[in-house]
Backbone as a ProteinNet text record, in pm:
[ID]
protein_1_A
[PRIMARY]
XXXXXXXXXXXXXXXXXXXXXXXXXXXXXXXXXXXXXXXXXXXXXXXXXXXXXXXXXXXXXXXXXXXXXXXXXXXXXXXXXXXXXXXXXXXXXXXXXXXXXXXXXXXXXXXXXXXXXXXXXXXXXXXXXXXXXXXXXXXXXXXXXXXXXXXXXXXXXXXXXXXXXXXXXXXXXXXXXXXXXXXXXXXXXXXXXXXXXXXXXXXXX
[TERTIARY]
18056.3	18180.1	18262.5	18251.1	18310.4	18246.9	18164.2	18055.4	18147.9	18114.6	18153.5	18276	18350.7	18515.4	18508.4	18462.2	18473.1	18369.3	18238.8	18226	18300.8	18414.9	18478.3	18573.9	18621.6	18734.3	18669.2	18563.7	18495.4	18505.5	18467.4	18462.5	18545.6	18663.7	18762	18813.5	18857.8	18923	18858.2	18672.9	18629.1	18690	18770.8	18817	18733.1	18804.6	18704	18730	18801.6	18844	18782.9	18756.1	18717.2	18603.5	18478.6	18406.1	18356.8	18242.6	18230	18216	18085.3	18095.8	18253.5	18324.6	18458.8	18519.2	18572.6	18596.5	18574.3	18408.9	18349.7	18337.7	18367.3	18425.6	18561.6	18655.3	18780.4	18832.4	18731.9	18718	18680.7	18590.4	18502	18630.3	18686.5	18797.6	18928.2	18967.8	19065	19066.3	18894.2	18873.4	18865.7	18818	18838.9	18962.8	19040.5	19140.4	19266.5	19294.9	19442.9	19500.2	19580.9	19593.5	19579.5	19638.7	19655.7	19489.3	19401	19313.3	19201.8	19262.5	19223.1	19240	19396.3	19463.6	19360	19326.2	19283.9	19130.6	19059	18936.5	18921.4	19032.8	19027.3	19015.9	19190.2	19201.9	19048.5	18976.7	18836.2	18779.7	18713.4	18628.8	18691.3	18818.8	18829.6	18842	18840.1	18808	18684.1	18596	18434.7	18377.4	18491	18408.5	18479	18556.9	18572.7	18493.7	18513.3	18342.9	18401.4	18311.9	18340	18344.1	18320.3	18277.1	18366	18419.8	18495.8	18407.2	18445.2	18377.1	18466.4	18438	18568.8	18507	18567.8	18465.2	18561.3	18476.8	18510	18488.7	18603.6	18576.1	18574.1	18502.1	18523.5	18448.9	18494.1	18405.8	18334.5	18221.5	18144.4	18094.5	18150.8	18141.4	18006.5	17888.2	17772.2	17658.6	17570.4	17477.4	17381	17265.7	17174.9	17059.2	16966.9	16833	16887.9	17016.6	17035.2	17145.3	17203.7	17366.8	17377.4	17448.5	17466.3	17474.6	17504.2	17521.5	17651.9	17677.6	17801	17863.8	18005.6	18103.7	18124	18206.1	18261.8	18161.7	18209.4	18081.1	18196.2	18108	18171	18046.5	18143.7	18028	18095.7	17992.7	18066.5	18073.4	18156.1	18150.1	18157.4	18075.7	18065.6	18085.8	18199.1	18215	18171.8	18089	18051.4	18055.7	18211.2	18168.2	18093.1	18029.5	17896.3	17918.7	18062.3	18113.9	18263.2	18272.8	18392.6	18364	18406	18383.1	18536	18619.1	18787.6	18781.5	18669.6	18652.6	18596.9	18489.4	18418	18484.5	18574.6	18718.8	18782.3	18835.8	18911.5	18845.2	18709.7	18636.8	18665.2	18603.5	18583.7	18753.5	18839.6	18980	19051.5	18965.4	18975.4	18936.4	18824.3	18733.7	18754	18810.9	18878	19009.3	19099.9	19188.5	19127.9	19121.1	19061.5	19035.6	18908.2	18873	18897.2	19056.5	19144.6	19228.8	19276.2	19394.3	19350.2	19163.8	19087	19095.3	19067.8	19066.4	19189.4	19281.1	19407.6	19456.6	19414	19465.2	19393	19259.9	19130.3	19188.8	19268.8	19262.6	19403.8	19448.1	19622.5	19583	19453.5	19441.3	19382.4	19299.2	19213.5	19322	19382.4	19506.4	19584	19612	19667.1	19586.1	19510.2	19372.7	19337.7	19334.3	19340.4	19447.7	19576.4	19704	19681.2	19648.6	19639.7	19511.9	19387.7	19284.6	19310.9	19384.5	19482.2	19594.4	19617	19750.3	19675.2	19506.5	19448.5	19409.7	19387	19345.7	19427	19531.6	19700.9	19677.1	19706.6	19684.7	19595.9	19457.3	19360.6	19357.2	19459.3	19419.5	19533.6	19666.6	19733.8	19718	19603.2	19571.1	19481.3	19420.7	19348.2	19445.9	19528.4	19632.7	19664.4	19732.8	19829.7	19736.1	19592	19527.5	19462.5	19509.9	19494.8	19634	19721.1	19863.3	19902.2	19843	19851.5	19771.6	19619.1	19566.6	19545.8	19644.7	19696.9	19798.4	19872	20028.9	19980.4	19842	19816.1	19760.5	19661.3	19617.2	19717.7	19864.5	19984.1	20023.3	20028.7	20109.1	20015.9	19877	19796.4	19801.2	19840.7	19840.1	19971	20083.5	20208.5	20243.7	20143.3	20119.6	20019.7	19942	19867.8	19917.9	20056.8	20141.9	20083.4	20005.2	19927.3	20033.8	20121.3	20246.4	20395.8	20448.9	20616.7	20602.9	20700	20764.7	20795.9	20850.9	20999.4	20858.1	20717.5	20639.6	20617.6	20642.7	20618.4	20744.7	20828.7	20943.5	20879	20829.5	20744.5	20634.5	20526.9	20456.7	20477.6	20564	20641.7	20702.3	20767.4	20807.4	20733	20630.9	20511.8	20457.5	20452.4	20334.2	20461	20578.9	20712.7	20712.9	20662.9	20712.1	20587.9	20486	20359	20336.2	20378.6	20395.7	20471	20561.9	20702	20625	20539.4	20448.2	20406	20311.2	20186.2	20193.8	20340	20408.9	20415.8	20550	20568	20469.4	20398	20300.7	20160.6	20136.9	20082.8	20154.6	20305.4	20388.2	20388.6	20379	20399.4	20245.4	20107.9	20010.4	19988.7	20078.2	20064.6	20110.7	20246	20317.1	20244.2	20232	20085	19994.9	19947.3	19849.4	19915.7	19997.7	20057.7	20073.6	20161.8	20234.2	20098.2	20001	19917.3	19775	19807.1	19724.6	19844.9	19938.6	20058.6	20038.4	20061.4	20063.2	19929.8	19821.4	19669.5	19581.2	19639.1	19531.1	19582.8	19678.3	19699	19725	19627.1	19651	19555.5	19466.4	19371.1	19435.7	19543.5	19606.7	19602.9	19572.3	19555.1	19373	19351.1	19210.7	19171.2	19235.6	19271.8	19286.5	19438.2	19493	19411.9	19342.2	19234.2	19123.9	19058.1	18964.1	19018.2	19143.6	19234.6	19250.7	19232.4	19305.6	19157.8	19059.9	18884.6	18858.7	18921.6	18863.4	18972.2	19056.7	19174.9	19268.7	19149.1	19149.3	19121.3
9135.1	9211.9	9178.2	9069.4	8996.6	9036	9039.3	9119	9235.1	9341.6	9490.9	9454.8	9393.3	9424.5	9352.5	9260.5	9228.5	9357	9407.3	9488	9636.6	9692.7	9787.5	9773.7	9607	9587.6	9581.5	9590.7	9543.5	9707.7	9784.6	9955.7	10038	10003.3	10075.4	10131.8	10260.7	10304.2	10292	10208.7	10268.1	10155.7	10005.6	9948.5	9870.7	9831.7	9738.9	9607.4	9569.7	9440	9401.8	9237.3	9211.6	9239.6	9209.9	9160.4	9157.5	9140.2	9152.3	8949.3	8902	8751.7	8708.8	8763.5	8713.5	8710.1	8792.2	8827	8722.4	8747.2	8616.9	8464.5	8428.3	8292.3	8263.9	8326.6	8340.3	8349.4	8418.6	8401.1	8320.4	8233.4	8127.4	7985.3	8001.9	7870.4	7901.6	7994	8063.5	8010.1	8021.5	7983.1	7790	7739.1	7609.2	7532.8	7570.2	7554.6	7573	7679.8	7693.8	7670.6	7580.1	7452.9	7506.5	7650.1	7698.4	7718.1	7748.8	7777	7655.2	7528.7	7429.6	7327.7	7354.9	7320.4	7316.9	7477.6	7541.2	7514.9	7484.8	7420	7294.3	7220.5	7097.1	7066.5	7153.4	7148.5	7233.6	7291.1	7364.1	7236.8	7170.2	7067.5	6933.4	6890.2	6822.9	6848.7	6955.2	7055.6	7049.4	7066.3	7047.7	6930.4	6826.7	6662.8	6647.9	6692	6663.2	6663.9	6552.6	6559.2	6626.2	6654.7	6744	6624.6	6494	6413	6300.8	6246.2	6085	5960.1	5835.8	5702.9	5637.5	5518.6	5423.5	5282.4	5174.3	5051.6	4964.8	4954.3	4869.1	4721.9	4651.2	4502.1	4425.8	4362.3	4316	4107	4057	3918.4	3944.5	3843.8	3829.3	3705.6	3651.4	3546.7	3458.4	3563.3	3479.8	3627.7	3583.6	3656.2	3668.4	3793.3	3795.6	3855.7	3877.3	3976.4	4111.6	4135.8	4301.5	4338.8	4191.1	4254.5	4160.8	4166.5	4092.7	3961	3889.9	3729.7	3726.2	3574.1	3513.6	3504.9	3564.5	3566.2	3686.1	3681.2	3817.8	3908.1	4056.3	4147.8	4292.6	4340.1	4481.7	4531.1	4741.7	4800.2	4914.4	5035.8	5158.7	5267.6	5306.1	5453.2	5559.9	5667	5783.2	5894.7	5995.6	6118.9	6239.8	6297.2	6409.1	6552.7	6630.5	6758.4	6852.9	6881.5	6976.4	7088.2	7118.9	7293.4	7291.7	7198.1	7194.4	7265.3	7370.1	7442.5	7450.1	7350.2	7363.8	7351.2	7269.3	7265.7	7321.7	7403.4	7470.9	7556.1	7633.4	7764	7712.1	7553	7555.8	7581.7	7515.7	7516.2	7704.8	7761.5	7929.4	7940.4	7921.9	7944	7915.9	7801.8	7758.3	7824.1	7847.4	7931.6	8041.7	8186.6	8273.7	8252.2	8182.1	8131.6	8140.2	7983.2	7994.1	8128.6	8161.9	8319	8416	8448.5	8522.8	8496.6	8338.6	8330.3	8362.2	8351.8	8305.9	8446.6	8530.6	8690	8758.3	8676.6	8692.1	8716.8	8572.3	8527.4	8599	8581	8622.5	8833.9	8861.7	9034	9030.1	8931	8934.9	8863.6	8810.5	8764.4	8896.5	8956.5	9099.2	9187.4	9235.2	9289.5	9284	9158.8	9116.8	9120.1	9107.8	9073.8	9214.1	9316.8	9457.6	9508.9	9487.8	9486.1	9465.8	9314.5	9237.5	9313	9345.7	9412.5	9574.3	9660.3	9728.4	9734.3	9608	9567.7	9536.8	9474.8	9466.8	9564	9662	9790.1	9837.1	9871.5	9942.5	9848.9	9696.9	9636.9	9717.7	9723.9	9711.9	9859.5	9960.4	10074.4	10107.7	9987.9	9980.1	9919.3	9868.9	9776.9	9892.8	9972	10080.8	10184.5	10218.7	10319.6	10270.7	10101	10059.8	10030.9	10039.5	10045.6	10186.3	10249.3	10415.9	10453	10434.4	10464.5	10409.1	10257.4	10190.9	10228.7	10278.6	10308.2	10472.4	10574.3	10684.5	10627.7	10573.8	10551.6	10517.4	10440.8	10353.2	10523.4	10593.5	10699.3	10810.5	10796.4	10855	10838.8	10735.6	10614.5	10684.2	10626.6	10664.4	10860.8	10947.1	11035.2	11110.9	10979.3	11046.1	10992.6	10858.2	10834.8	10906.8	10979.6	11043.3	11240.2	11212.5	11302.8	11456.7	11458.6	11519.8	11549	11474.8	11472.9	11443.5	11491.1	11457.7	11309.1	11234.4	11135.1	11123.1	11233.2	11242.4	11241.2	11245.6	11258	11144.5	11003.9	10886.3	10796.3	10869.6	10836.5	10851.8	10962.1	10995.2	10909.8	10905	10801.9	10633.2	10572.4	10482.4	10432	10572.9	10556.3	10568.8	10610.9	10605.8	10442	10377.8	10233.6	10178.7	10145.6	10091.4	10111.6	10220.1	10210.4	10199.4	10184.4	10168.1	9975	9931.3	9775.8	9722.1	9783.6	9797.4	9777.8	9870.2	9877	9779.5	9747	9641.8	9525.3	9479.6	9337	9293.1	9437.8	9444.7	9385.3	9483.1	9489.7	9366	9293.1	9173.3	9072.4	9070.9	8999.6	8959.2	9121.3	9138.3	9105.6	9106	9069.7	8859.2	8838.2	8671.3	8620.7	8695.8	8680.9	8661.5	8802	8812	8662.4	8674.1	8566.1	8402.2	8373.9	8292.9	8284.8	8384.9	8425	8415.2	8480.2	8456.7	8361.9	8291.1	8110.7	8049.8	8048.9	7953.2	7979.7	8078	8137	8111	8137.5	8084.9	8009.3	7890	7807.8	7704	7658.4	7548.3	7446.6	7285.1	7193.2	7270.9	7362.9	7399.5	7517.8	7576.6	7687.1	7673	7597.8	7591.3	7648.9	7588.3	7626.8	7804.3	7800.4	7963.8	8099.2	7971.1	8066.7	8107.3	7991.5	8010.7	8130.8	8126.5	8209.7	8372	8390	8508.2	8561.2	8448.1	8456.6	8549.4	8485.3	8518.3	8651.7	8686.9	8813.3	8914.2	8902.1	8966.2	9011.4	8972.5	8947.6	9005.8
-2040.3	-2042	-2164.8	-2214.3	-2318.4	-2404.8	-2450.8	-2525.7	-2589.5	-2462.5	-2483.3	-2568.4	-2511.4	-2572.7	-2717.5	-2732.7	-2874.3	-2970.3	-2909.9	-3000.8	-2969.7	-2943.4	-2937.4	-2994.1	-3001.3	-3127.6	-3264.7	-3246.9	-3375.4	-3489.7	-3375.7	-3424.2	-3410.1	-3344.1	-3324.8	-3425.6	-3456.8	-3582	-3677.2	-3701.5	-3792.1	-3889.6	-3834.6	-3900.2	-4023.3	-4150.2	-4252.4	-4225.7	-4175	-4198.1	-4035	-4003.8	-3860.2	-3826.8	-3855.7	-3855.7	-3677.6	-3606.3	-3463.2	-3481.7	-3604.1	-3609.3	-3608.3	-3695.6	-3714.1	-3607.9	-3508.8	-3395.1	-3327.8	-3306.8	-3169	-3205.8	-3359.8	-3352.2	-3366.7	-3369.7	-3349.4	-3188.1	-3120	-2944.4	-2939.4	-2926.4	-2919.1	-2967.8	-3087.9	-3072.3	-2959.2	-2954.7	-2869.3	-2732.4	-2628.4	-2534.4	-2507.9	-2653.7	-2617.7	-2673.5	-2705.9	-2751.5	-2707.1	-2665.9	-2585.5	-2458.7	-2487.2	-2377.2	-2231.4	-2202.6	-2061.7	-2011.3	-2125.2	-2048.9	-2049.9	-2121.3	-2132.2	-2013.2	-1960.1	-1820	-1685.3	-1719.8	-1603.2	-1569.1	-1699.2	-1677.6	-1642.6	-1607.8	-1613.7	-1475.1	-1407	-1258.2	-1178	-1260	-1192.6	-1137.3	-1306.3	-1274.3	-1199.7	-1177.9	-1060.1	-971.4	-929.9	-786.4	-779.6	-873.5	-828.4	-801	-863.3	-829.5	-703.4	-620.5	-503.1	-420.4	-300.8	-215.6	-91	17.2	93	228.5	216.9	312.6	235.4	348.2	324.6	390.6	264	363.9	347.3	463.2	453.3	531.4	445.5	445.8	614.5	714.9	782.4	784.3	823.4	848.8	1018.6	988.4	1126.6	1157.4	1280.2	1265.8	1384.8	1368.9	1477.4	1498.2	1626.5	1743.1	1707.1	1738.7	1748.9	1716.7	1646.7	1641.9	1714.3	1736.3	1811.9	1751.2	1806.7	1750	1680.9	1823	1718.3	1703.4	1669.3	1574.2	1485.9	1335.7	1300	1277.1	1203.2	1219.3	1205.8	1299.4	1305.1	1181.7	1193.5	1085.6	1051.3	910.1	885.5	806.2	863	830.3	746.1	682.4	653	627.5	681.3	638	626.8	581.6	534.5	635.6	673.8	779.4	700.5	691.7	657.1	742.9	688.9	801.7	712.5	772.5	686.1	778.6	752.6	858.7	828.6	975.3	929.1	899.7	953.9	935.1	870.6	789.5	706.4	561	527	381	309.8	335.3	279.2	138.6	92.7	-50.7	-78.4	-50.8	-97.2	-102.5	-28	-57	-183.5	-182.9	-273.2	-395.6	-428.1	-559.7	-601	-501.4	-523.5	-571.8	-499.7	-515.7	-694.9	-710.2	-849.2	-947.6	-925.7	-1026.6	-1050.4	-928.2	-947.1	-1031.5	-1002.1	-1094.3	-1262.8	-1246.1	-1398.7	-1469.8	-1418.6	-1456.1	-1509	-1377	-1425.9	-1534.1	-1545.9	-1657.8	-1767.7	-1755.7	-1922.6	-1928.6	-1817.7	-1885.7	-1951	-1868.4	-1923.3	-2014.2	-2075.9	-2246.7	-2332	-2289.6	-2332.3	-2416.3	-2311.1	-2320.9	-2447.6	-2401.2	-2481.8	-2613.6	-2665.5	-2760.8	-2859.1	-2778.1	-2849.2	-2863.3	-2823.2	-2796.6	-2977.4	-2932.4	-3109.3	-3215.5	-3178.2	-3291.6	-3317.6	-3238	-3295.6	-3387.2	-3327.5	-3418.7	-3555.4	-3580	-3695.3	-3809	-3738.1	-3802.9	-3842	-3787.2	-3843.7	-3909.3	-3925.5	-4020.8	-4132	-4127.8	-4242.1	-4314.6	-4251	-4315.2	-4412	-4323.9	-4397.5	-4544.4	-4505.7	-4666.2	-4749.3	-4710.9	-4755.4	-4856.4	-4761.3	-4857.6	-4898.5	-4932	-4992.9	-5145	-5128.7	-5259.6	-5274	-5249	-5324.3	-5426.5	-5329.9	-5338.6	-5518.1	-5472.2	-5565.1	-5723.4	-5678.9	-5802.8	-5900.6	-5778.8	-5828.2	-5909.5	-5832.5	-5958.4	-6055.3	-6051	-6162.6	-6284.6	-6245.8	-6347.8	-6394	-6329.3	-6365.1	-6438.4	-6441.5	-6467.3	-6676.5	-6657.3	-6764.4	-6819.1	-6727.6	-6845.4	-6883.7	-6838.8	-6853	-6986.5	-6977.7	-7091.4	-7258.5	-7209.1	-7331.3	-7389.3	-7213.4	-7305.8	-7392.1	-7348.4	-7424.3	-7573.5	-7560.2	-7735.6	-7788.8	-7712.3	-7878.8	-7892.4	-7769.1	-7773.4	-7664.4	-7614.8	-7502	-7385.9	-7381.4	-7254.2	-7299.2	-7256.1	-7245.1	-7164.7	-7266.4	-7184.6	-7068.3	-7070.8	-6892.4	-6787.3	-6792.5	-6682.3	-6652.8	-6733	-6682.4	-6579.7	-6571.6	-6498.1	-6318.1	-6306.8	-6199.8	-6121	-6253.2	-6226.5	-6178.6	-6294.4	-6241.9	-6102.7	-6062.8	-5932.6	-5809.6	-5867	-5730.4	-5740.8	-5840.1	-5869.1	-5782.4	-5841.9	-5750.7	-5589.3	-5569.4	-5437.9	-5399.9	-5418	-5333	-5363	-5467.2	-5497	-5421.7	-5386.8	-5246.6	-5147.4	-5125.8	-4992.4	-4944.2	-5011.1	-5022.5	-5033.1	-5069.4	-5046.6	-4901.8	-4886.4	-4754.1	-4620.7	-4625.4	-4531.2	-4555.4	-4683.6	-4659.9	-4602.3	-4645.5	-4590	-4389.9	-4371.9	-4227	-4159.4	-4234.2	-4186.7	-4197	-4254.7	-4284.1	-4167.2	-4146	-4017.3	-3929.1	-3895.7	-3778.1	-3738.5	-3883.5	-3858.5	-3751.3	-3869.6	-3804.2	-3689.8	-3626.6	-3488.7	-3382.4	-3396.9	-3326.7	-3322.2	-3443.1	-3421.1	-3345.1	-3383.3	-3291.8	-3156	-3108.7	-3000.1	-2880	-2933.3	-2857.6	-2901.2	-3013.8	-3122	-3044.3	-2975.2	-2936	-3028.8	-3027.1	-3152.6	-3258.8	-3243.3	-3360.3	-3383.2	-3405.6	-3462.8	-3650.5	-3679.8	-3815	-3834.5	-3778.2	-3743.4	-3755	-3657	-3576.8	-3730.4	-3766.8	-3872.5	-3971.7	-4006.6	-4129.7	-4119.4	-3967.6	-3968.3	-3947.4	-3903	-3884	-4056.9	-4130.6	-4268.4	-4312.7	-4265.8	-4331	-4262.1	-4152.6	-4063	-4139	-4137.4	-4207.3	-4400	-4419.5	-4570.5	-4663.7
[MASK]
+++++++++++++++++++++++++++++++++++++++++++++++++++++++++++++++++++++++++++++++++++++++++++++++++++++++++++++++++++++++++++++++++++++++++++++++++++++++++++++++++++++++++++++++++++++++++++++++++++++++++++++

């Protein structure tokens, strides 16, 4: 199921940036890493080392020994109760594990969630830096054709103002994808959010 959804973020929109590898090791630190769902695996597995049967060590003395009890003096030994139709832990283990489960799907959905955001925020960059290298190098064959006099001046005022505001752009919006990044290694990287950030930086780039 995990599968599916990482490769549907992977193709969604036809995106360039994000990667399905990128993706599934960016899931892959996400799940061992962020403390809630780190919590929750924890309280699982001491729910699973719980035993379903108690023992408890008796003491006792004895008087005088015989063929078929003990010898004289002090004795201990272990009593074991084991119920035959007690399953309270075995509910709780199941009880746990549904838990867990759910929180990991949880985080798990609210992490893809963002991570789609962010891989469309890479794009926007991505064909902002196209854009901004297309007007730049109109702007340049502008330039060349008003020195060998082919154009009026006054047409580079135009040009200009398109490279400006698309350089405007493309600040912007890398700006707002760094963010991103950040915001969401902090958010589900736990202590490896640097970690997180880096590979967000490599899927997103």
């Amino acid at each position: 199921m995990r599968s599916l959804s990482l490769m549907a973020l992977a193709i969604s929109g036809g995106a360039q940036a994000c990667t399905l590898a990128q993706i599934e090791a960016a899931t892959e630190l996400v799940l061992q890493a962020n403390p809630v769902i780190r919590a929750e695996r924890q309280e699982l597995a001491e729910q699973s080392r719980q035993r379903d049967w108690s023992a408890k060590v008796t003491l006792g003395y004895a008087l005088g020994g015989t063929d078929s009890t003990a010898a004289a003096g002090p004795n201990a030994g272990i009593q074991v109760e084991i119920p035959l139709f007690d399953r309270a832990n075995e509910l709780k283990v199941v009880k746990a594990r549904t838990a867990f489960q759910s929180k990991q799907d949880s985080i798990l959905n609210s992490f893809l969630g963002d991570l789609e955001k962010l891989c469309s925020q890479a794009d926007q960059v991505r064909e902002l830096e196209t854009m901004r290298g297309f007007y730049r190098d109109r702007l340049q064959y502008r330039q060349e054709q008003v020195k060998e006099g082919l154009e009026e001046a006054a047409s580079l005022w135009e040009e200009s103002e398109k490279v400006q505001q698309v350089e405007h752009d493309y600040r912007r919006e890398r700006g707002e994808l760094a963010a991103m990044r950040l915001a969401i290694a902090r958010r589900f990287g736990g202590e490896a959010w640097k970690r997180l950030q880096a590979l967000l930086a490599e899927a997103s780039r």
